[in-house]
N, C-alpha and C positions, 0 to 999 in steps of 0.2 A: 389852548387846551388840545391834548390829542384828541385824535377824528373819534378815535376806537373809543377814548371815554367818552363823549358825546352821546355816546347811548346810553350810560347810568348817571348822567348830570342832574343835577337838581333840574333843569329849566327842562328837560327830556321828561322827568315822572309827572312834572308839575302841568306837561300836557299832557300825558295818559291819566291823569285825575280832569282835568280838566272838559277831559271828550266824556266824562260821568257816565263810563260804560258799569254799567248795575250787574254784569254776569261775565265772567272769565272764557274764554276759548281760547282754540285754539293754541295763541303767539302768546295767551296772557292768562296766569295764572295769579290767584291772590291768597296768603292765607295769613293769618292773624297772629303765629308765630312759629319763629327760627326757633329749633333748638335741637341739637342733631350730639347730644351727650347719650341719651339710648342708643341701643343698637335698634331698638323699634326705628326708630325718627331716623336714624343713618340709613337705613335699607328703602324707607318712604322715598326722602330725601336722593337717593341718586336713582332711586327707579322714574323720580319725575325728569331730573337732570338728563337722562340718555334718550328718553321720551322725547323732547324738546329735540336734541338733538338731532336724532334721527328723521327726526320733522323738519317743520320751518323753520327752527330756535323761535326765541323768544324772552319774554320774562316774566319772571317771579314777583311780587310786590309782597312783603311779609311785612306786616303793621295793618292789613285792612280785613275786614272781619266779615261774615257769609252775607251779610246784607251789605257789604261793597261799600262801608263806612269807613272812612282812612281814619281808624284810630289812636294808630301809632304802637310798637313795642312796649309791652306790659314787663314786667318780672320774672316772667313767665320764660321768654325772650334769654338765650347765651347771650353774656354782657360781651364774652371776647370773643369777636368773628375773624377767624386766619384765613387768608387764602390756601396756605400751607394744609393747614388743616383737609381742606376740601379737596387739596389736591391729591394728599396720601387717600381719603374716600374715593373716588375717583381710579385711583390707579389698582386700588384692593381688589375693586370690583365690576370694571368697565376694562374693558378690552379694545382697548384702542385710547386715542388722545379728545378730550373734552377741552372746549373753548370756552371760558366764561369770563363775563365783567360781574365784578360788585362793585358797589357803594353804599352808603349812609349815607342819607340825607336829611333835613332839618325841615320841617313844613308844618308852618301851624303852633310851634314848638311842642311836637310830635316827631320821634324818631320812624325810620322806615329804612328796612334792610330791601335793596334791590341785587337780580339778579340777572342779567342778560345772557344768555346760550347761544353762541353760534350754530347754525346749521348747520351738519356734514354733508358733504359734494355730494355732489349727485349718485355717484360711483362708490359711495360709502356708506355703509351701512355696521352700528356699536351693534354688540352683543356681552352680555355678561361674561364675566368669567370663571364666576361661582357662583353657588346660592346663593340667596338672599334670606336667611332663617333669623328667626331671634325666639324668645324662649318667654310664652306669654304666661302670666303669674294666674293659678286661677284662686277661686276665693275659696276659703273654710279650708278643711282638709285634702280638696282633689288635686290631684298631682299637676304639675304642668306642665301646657304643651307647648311642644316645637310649632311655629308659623312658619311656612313658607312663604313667603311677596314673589317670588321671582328665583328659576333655577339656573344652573351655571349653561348657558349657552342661545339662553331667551332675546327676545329681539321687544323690545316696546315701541309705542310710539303714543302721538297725542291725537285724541280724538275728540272731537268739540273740548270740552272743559276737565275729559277724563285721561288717563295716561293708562294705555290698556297695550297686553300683548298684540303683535302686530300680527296683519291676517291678510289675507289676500288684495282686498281693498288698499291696503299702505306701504303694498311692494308695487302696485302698479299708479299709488301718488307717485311713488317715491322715483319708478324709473321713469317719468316726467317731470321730475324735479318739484313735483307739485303743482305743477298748470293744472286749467279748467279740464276736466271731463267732459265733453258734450259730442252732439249728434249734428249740432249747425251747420258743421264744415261741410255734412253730406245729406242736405237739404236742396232740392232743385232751386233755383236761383233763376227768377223771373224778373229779373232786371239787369240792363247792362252798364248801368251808370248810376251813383246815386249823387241829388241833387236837394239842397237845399233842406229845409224842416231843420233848421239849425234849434230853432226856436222848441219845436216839438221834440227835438231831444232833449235838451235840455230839462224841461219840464220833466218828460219821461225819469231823466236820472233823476232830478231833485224826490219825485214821488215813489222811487223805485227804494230813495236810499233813509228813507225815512224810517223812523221805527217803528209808527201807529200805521201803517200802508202794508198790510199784505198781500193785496189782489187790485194790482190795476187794468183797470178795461179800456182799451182802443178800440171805438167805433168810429165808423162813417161808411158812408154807401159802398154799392161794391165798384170793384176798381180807382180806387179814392187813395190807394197806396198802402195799408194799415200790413200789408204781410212783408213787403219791401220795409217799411220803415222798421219795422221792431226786428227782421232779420237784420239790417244793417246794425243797427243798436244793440244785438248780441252780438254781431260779429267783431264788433270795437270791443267789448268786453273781452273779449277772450284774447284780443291783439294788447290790450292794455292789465297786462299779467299784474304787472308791480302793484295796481291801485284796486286789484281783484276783488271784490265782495263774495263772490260766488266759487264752490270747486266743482261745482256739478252745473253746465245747462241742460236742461233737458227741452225737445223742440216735439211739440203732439201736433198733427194736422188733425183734425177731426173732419168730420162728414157730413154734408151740407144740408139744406133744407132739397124737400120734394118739388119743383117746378114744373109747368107747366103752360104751354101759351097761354093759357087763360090766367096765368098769375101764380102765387103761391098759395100751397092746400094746405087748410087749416092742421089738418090731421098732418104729420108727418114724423119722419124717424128721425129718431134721438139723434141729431147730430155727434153728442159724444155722452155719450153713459159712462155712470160707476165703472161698471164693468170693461168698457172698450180704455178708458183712462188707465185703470190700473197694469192692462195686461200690455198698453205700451209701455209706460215704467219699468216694467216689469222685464219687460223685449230690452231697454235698455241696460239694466241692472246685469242681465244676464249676457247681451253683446260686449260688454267692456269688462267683464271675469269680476264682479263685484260684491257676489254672494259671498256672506261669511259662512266658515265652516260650518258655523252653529245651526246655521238658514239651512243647512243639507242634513244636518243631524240630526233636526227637528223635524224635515218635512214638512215647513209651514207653506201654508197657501200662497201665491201672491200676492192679495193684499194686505197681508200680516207682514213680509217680506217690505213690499215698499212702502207701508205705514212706516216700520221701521227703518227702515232708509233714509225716509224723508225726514223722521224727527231725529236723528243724530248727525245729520252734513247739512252745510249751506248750501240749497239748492235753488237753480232759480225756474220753472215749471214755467213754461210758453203754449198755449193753448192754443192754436192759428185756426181760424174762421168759427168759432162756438157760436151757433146760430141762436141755438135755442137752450133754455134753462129748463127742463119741465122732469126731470130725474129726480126723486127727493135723496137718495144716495148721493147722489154727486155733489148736487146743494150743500149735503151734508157735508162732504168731504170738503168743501171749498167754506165752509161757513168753521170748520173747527179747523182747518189745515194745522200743523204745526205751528210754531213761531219760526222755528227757524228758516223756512218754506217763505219765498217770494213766487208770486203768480201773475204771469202777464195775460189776458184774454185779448183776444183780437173779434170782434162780432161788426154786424152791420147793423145791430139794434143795442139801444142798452137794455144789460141784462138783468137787473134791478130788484128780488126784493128781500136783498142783503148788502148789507155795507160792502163797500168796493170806491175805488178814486177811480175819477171817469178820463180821460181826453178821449175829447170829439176832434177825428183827424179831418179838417178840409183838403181841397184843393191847392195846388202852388199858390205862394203869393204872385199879387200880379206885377208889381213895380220890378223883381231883380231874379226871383227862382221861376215863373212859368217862361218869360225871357231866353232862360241861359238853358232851361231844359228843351224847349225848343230847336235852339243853339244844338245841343247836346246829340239830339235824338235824328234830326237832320243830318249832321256829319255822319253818324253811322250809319242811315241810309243812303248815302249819295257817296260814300265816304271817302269825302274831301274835305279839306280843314275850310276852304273857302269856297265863295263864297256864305257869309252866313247866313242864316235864316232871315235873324232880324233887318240883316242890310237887304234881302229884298222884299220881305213883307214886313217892313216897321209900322205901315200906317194899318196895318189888316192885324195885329197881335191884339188890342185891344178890343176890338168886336170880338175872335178868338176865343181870349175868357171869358165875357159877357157869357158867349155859350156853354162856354162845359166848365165855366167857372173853375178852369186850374187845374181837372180830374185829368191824372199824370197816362192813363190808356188812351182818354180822347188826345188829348197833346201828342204820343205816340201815332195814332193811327194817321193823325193827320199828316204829319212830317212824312211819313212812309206814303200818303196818299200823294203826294204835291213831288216828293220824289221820282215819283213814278210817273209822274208826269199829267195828273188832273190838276187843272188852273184851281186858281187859290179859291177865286168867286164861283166855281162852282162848288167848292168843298164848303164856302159859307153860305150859299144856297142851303145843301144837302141837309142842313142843322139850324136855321133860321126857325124852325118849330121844335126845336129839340130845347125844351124849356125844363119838360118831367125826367124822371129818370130813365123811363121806357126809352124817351125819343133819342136821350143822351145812347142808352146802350145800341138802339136801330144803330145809329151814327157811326160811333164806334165801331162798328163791326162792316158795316155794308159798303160804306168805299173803299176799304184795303180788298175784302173777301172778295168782292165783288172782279177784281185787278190778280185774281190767284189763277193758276192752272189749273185744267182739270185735276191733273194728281193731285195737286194741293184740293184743293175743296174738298175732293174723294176724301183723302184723308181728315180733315174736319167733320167730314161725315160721321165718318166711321168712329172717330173718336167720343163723338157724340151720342152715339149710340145706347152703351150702358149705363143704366139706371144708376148706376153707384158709380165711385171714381175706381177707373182701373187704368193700370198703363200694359200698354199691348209692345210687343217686342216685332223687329223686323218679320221673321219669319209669319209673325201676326197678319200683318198687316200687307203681306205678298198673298196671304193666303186668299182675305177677304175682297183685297182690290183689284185681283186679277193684276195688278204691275210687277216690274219687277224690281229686286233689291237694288239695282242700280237707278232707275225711277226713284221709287223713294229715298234710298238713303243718301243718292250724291246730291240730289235735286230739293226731290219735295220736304223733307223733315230738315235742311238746313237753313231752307227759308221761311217754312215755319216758327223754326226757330229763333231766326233774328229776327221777327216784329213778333217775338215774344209769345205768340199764338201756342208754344208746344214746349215743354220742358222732358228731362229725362230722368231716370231713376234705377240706379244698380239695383237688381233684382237679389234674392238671397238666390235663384238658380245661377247665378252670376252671369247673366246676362243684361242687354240694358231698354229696360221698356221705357212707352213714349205714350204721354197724358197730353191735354189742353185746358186752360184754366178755363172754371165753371162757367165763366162769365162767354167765354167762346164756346164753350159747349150749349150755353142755352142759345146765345144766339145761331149758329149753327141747326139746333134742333127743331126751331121755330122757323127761319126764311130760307136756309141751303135747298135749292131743288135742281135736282144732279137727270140728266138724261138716265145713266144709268143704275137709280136709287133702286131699282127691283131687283137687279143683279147682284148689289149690293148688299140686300137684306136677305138673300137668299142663300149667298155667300156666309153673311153673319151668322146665317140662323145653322146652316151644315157645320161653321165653325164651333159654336157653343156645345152641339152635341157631341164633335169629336172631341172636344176639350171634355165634355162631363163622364168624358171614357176615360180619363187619367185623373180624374180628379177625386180624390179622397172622399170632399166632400158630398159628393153624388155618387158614390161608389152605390148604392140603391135604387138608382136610378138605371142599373144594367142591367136588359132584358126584362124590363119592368110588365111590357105588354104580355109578355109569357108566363108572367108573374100574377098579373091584374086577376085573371080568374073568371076572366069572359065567356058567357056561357053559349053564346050564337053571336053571329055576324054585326049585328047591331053593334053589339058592347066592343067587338074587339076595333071597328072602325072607331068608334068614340073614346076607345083606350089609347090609339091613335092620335087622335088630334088631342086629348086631353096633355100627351108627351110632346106634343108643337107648342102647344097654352105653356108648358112649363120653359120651353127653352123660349117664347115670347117673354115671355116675365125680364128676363136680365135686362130687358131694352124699351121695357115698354108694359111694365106692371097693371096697367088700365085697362089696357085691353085682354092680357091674359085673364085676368078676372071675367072680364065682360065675357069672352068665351067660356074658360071654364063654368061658371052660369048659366050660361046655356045649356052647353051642355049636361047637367047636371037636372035641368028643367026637364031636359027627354028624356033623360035615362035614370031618375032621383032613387031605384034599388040599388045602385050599380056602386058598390064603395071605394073601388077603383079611382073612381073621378073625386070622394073627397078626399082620397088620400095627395091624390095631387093637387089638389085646390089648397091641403093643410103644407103640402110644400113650396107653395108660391106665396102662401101667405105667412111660413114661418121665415123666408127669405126678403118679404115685403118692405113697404115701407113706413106701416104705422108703428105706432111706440107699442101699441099690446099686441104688436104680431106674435107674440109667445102664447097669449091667450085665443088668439083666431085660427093658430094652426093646431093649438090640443084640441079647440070643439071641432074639426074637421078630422083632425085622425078620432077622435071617439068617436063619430059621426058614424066613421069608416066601419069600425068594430061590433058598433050596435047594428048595424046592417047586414054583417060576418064575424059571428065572433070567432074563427077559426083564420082569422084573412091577417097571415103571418106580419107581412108589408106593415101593416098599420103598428102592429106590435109593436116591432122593431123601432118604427120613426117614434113614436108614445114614447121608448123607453131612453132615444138618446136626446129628444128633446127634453123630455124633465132632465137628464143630466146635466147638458149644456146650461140650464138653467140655473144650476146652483150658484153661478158666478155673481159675487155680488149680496150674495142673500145668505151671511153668515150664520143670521138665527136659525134658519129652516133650513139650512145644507141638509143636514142628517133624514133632515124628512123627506126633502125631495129625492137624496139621493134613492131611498129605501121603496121611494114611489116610483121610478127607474128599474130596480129592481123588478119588482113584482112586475111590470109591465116585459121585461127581458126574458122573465121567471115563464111566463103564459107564452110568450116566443118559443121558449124553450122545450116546452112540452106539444109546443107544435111540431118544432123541426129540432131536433136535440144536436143533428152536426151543420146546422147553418153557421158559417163563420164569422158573421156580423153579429149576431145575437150572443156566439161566445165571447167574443171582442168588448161587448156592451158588459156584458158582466163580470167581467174578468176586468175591465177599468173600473167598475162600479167597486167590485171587493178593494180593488188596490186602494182605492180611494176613501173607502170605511177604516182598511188596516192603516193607513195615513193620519186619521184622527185619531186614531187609540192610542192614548200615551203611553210609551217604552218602557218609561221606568214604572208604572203603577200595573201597568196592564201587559207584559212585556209577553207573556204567554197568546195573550188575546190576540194580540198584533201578528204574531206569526201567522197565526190559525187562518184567520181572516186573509191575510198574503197568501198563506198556502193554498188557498181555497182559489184564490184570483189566480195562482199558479196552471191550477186544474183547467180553468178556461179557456189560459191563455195557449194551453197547451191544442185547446180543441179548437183555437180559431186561427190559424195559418194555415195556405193553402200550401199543398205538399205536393201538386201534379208535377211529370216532368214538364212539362210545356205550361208556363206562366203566364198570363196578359201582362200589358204594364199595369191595371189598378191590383192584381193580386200582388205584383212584387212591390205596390206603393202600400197595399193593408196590410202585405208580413211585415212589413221596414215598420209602420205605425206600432202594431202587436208588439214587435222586439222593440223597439223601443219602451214601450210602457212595461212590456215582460221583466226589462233590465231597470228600469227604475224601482218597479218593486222589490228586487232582489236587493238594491241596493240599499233602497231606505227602510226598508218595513222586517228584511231578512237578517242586511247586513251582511252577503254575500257578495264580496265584488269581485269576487272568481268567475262564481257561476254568473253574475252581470253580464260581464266581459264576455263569456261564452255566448250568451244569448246575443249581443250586438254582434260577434264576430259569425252569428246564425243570420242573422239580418242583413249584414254586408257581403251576404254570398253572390244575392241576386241584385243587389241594389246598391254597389260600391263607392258611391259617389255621394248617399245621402247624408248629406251633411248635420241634421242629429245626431245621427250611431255612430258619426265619426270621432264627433267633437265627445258625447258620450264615452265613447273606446278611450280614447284621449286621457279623458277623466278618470277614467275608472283603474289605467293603468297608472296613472300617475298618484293614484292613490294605494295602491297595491305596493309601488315601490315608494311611498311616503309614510307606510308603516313605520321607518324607521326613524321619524320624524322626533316623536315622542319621546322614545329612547335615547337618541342626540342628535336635537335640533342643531349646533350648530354644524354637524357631519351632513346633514339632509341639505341644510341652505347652501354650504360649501358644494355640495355635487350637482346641485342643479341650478348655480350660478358660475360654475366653474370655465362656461362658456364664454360668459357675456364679460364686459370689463370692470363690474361691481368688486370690489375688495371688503373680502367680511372681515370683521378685526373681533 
């Protein structure tokens, strides 16, 4: 038999019934009958055909009915099927060459018309040649009308089970050929070698590829290997295109629990909310150009945006370290996900009380993977192929795992310890009580660290330091250590490095900062004691305030004490150290509270102190920091009610807040308002306050729908217009936070024009206002970008295939 019929064989459909797939995608479509004598069914009929095409290919199965029942061809059903036939269809009204197999086949004694659709190249992309109209009959006396399916120059494709015009989303399938989308490949990579868990993958795929398995959860302790295994296990996915389940991965780190040498606190911050979940989807959606037009025409939210996302593509969602469950949004989100939606969790705990498939990750086995990783991890420290590990400590591997039972960090730290030259029996001393997990991580950490430079340590230090994970960039890290960039960069971050201590991350300033995983951060936090840790934290702490001079987010935080409203010498020395409690906070939360407290106890008129107590606590680390830092700015206000500051923070915290809280958006935002509103009549040209409400209106005219309310919508944008216009700083001499608030202002100035006006003139003008002083911010840019590529896409509409022709006229694509 030829290779090519092979694909329409009786033994070929009799296994695609057989895999008793119950719902059509993608490569497979099913419908209950051929019949392509209307022009109705002719225009369906090749709209699905060049869909296919322009896609994966695929096929057709006609004889099986909406509930995926192989029936077989009714009467219903053209008795005589021509290829000829389908081929004059085809040439009427496709523009370019269509590949297809048929057959009939016998099953059941039941007939079934099959069709198979080659895929066009990569470099190819069908388009219509003409309409697609036919002339629908209406009933009783009303006249009837012409349908349109498709106009001469339109491009389709296939989207799960639908064949829809093609949109931004299926020109950047399409110019990958249809490989995975994902974010893995630019994921720091905290391992140099992977070893063994043959076993664990396996399982992994089996529960991955099942149909009743939506959400599987990898736990086991920390550093037990659970971010290395399941990054290796997507990074084979994506290597292994042909057998592909998923077009989208998507990779979330989330954010860890609150520690502390005394252990972990009960109370702590949401490792990963509703809200921080969506708006990385969200981050992806929008770095890989995946928004449909409709998504900009709408103006929907993001989690309208990647709801919908997620319930039209196969995606497979990687949650990495989700500590804690206590979000009932999120719950929600992951208790109703889509079907089409696969979820991998990684935690140290199971997260339990919703169904989910569990693997509990151990240690290496001990017979042939803790052995060869040994093996493994030794060569790269000494890095000689000989001799091995095991030929000089074979009788010492077996007490080995007894201790750290396989855990793939302590295996590491040891090889790097015995490398460097500590005898074997002292590193099985050093661990002989390392039974609990505390004594395991002591272990882990304190013979390598112990064997570091000072720069190295320093820098462990220092990494250690803030509360939440950040990655610090060279220039960072010259500042804080007093060394210099040849110090660090030749030296201490590449040997951090290689025993895994420090990974890196392309920043969007395009630069590359440098983190340490939690597990060296706590221990770091807890035993490192440096000669020069004062110098160190004094370094930190001048660092954090020069950074909350450029930083957006503290843009409030500038010239605060001349702000405070201190009425004698007491208040303004306590407005003082109140401004040291807040730059404490990023490193060291416990005790900025514990001062600001204090302070607060001497001075309890002074509202000053709770305005910043409401900002260390709305940056904090429990889950109702939303609620601890509104009773501290109303604190503030009932104290002063003329005390601008507090206003201000009141009206952008309710904002912030709306994320997430679809029901009560509207109310919060309106409580935003009115707190902006009271700002405003205190200082009518403060330009944070117009800023506040001038995002607030943009965000009202956002939800008022176009088409019912199409007047409203303006009004409301015009009205944000009026603020936006009073909240840019116009001096000749700029700071850098004023040219980081105009570039934010323009920014959102030119969104509203664009969605809520529908001006992507005057858009364009307002970015090209923003990039005066700020040429390099990369919103306004990619913005600009947009907005002109939309201005000369006007003529899209008129004739698409003249638009795709001029803006593919570069690349090697051939539009037919």
């Amino acid at each position: 038999m030829n290779e090519h019929f092979k694909m329409v064989s009786e033994e070929q459909v009799l296994k695609i019934k057989d895999y008793k797939i119950n719902s059509e995608f993608t490569e497979l479509d099913y419908k209950e009958v051929f019949s392509i004598k209307e022009n109705k069914d002719k225009i369906e009929f090749v709209k699905d055909i060049l869909a296919f095409a322009n896609s994966k290919g695929g096929y057709i199965i006609y004889g099986v009915n909406n509930d995926s029942n192989w029936v077989g061809l009714d009467e219903r059903s053209d008795e005589k099927i021509d290829d000829a036939d389908l081929s004059n269809i085809f040439d009427n009204f496709i523009d370019g060459e269509i590949n297809i197999l048929t057959n009939t086949v016998e099953i059941d004694s039941n007939f079934f018309f099959i069709i198979y659709i080659h895929p066009t190249t990569k470099n190819e992309i069908l388009s219509f040649k003409k309409d697609g109209q036919y002339v629908k009959k209406n009933w009783g006396n009303k006249p009837d009308k012409n349908i349109t399916v498709f106009r001469k120059g339109d491009v389709y494709c296939r989207r799960g089970s639908r064949s829809i015009k093609a949109d931004s989303l299926f020109y950047k399938q399409k110019s990958i050929n249809f490989g995975i989308i994902e974010n893995i490949s630019t994921q720091p990579i905290l391992y140099n070698e992977f070893i063994g868990r043959k076993e664990y993958l396996t399982d992994l795929d089996n529960k991955l590829n099942h149909s009743y398995n939506r959400i599987i959860q990898i736990d086991g302790i920390g550093g037990i290997g659970k971010t290395t295994f399941v990054h290796h296990y997507a990074s084979n996915l994506i290597k292994d295109q042909e057998n592909r389940t998923f077009d989208f991965i998507i990779w979330v780190s989330s954010k860890r629990n609150k520690y502390t040498p005394n252990g972990i606190k009960d109370l702590s911050e949401f490792i990963a909310n509703y809200k921080e979940l969506i708006l990385e989807i969200y981050d992806f959606i929008q770095k890989n150009n995946l928004l449909d037009d409709n998504d900009l025409e709408e103006s929907l939210e993001p989690d309208e945006i990647v709801i919908d996302f997620l319930s039209k593509n196969k995606v497979l969602l990687i949650i990495d370290n989700l500590e804690t469950l206590n979000d009932s949004e999120l719950i929600a989100f992951l208790e109703n996900s889509p079907p089409t939606l696969k979820i991998i969790l990684t935690t140290r705990e199971t997260l339990g009380d919703f169904y989910l498939t569990r693997i509990n990750l151990h240690g290496f086995e001990k017979e042939n993977e803790f052995p060869e990783f040994l093996n493994s991890q030794y060569k790269i420290f000494t890095g000689k192929d000989k001799p091995e590990f095991i030929q000089l400590y074979k009788d010492n591997v077996e007490e080995l795992y007894n201790y750290t039972k396989g855990m793939p960090l302590a295996g590491q730290l040891i090889c790097h310890q015995i490398a460097h030259g500590t005898p074997i029996q002292n590193v099985i001393n050093n661990i002989k009580n390392g039974k609990s997990y505390e004594n395991i991580l002591s272990f882990c950490f304190k013979g390598s660290i112990d064997k570091l430079s000072e720069i190295e340590k320093t820098l462990l230090y220092i990494f250690s330091l803030p509360e939440k994970e950040e990655f610090l960039n060279l220039d960072d890290l010259v500042y804080i250590s007093d060394y210099t960039a040849d110090q660090i960069g030749i030296t201490g971050i590449p040997n951090l490095t290689k025993m895994s201590l420090c990974y890196q991350k392309l920043e969007s300033t395009a630069t590359i900062g440098y983190s340490i995983p939690f597990l060296a951060k706590l221990y770091s936090k807890q035993y490192l004691n440096l000669d020069n840790e004062s110098v160190i934290l004094s370094n930190y702490e001048k660092f954090l305030l020069e950074k909350n001079k450029f930083n957006s987010k503290d843009i409030t935080i500038l010239n605060l004490v001349h702000r405070s409203k201190a009425k004698n010498l007491v208040q303004k020395v306590a407005a003082q150290e109140a401004l040291k409690a807040l730059t404490l906070a990023n490193y060291d939360y416990d005790s900025a509270i514990e001062n600001i407290n204090e302070l607060i106890e001497n001075n309890k008129s002074f509202a000053f102190l709770y305005l910043i107590k409401g900002k260390i606590e709305e940056n904090g680390i429990y889950s109702d920091s939303y609620e601890r830092a509104k009773k501290e700015f109303k604190m503030a206000t009932e104290l002063d009610n003329s005390f601008l500051e507090a206003y201000i923070e009141l009206g952008y915290l309710e904002f912030k807040s709306r994320f997430g809280k679809r029901k009560n958006a509207k109310e919060i935002v309106n409580n935003s308002i009115n707190y902006f509103l009271k700002a405003y009549a205190l200082d009518s040209k403060d330009q944070r306050v117009c800023l506040g409400l001038a995002q607030a209106y943009t965000y009202k005219a956002t939800k008022t729908n176009f088409t019912s309310n199409k007047q409203g919508r303006i009004d409301l944008a015009k009205k944000a217009n009026e603020y936006f216009e009073k909240s840019y700083h116009l001096d000749e001499e700029l700071t850098s936070s004023q040219i980081h608030s105009n570039s934010m202002a323009a920014f959102n100035n030119a969104i509203n024009y664009r969605n809520n006006i529908r001006d992507n003139e005057k858009a364009l003008e307002i970015c090209e206002f923003g990039l005066k002083n700020d040429p390099k911010n990369y919103k306004l840019l990619d913005l600009k970008n947009e907005l002109i590529e939309k201005i000369r896409g006007n003529e899209f509409s008129k004739n698409p295939k003249q638009y795709i022709e001029e803006n593919l006229k570069n690349t090697s694509w051939k539009i037919k």
